[in-house]
RODO-2510 file (C-alpha; in nm, 4 decimals, decimal comma):
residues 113
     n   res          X          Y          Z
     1     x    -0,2738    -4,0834     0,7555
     2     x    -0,6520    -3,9818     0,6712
     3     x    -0,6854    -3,8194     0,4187
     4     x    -0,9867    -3,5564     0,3100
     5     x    -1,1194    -3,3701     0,0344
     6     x    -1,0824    -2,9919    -0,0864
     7     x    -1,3872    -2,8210    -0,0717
     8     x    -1,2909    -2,5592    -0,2691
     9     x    -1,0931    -2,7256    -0,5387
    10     x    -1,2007    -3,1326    -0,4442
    11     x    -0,8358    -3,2234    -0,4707
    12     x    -0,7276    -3,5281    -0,1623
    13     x    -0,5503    -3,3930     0,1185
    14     x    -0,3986    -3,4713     0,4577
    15     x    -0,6620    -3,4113     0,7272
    16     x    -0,4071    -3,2133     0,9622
    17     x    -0,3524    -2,9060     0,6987
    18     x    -0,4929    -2,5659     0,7491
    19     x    -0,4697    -2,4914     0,3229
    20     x    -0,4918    -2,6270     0,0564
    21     x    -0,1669    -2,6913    -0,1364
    22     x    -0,3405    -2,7093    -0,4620
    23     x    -0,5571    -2,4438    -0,4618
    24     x    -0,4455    -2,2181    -0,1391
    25     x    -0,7915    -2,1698    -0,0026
    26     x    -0,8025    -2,1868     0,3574
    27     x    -1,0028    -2,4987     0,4867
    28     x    -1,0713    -2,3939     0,8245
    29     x    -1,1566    -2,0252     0,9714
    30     x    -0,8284    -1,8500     0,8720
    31     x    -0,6062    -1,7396     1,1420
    32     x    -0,6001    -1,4119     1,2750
    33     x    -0,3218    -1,2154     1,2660
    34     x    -0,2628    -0,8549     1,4901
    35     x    -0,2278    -0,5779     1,2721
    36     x     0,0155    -0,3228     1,3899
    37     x    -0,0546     0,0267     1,2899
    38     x     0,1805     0,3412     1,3451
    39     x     0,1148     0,7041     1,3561
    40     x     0,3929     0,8985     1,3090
    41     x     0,2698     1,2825     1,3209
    42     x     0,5690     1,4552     1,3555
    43     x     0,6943     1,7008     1,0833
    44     x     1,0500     1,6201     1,0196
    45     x     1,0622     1,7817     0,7172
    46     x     1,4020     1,9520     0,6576
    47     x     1,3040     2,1885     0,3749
    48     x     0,9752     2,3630     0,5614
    49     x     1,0278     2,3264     1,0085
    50     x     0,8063     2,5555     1,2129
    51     x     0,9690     2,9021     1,1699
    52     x     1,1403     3,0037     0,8705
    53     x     1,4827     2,9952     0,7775
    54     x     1,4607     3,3304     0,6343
    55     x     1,5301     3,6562     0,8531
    56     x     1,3140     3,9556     0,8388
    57     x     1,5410     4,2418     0,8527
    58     x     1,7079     4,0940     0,5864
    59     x     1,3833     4,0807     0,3654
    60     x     1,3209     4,4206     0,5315
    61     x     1,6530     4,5527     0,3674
    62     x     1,5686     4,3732    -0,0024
    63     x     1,2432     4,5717     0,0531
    64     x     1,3524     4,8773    -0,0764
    65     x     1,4722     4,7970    -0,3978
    66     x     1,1902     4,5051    -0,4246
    67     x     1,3970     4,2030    -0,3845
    68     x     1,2406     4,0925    -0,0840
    69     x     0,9716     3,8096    -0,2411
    70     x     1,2693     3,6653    -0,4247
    71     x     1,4457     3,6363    -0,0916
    72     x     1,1636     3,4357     0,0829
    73     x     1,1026     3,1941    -0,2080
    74     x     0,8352     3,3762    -0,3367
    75     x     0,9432     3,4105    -0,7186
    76     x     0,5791     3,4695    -0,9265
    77     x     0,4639     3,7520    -0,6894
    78     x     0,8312     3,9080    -0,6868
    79     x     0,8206     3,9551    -1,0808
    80     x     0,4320     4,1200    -1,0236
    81     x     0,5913     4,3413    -0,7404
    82     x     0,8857     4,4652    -0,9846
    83     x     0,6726     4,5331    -1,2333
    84     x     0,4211     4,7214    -1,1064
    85     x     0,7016     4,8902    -0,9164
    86     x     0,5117     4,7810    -0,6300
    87     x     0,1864     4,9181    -0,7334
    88     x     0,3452     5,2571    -0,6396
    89     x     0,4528     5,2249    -0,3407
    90     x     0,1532     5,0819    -0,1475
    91     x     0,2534     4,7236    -0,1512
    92     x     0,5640     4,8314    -0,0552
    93     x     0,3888     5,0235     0,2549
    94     x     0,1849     4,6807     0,3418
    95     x     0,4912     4,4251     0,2935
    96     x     0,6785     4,6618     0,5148
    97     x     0,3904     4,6505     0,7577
    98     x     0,3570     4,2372     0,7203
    99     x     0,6971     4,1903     0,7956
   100     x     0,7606     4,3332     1,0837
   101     x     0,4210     4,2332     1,2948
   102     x     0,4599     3,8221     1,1758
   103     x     0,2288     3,8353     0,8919
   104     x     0,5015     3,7946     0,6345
   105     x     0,5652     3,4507     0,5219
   106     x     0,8149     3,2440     0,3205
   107     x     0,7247     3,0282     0,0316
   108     x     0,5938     2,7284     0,2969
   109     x     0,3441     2,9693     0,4825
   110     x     0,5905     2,9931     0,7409
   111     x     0,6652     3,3388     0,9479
   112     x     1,0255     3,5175     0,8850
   113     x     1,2456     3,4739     1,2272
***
């Protein structure tokens, strides 16, 4: 068998190899190989889908006595609405307002159903 030398590392080696087994280097152009490359851009998220989980008359009811932010996951702006007691009554007014024409979301940005 012929044998030839590594240009990379100048260690003998058979002439029918494609790498060196001393120093790994390829010692002809290196093969190419297909790479396979997947898009997945579906949302199968369990905790946050398309629509909320939450229901609106039941955030609706809560919104009376102020509960209604803790109902939708929204826990920071549902200790500002209780204690500003709502800032009198007008974010009361507007939350009432948001909920019923869509604009009212959950913690994920996602409209009550």
């Amino acid at each position: 068998m012929s044998e030839i030398i590594c240009k990379f590392c100048g260690s003998g080696i058979t002439a029918n190899v494609q790498k060196c087994k001393n120093c790994g280097e390829w010692l002809e152009e290196r093969p190419q190989q297909a790479i396979n490359v997947v898009v997945n851009n579906q949302n199968n998220s369990a905790i946050c889908g398309f629509v909320s989980s939450k229901n609106k008359w039941i955030a609706f009811i809560l919104l009376f006595c102020g509960l209604h932010r803790f109902c939708v996951g929204r826990f920071f702006s549902g200790i500002l609405f209780l204690a500003t007691a709502g800032c009198g009554g007008l974010w009361t007014l507007i939350d009432g307002i948001n909920i019923f024409s869509g604009k009212f979301t959950d913690n994920c940005n996602l409209p009550l159903r």
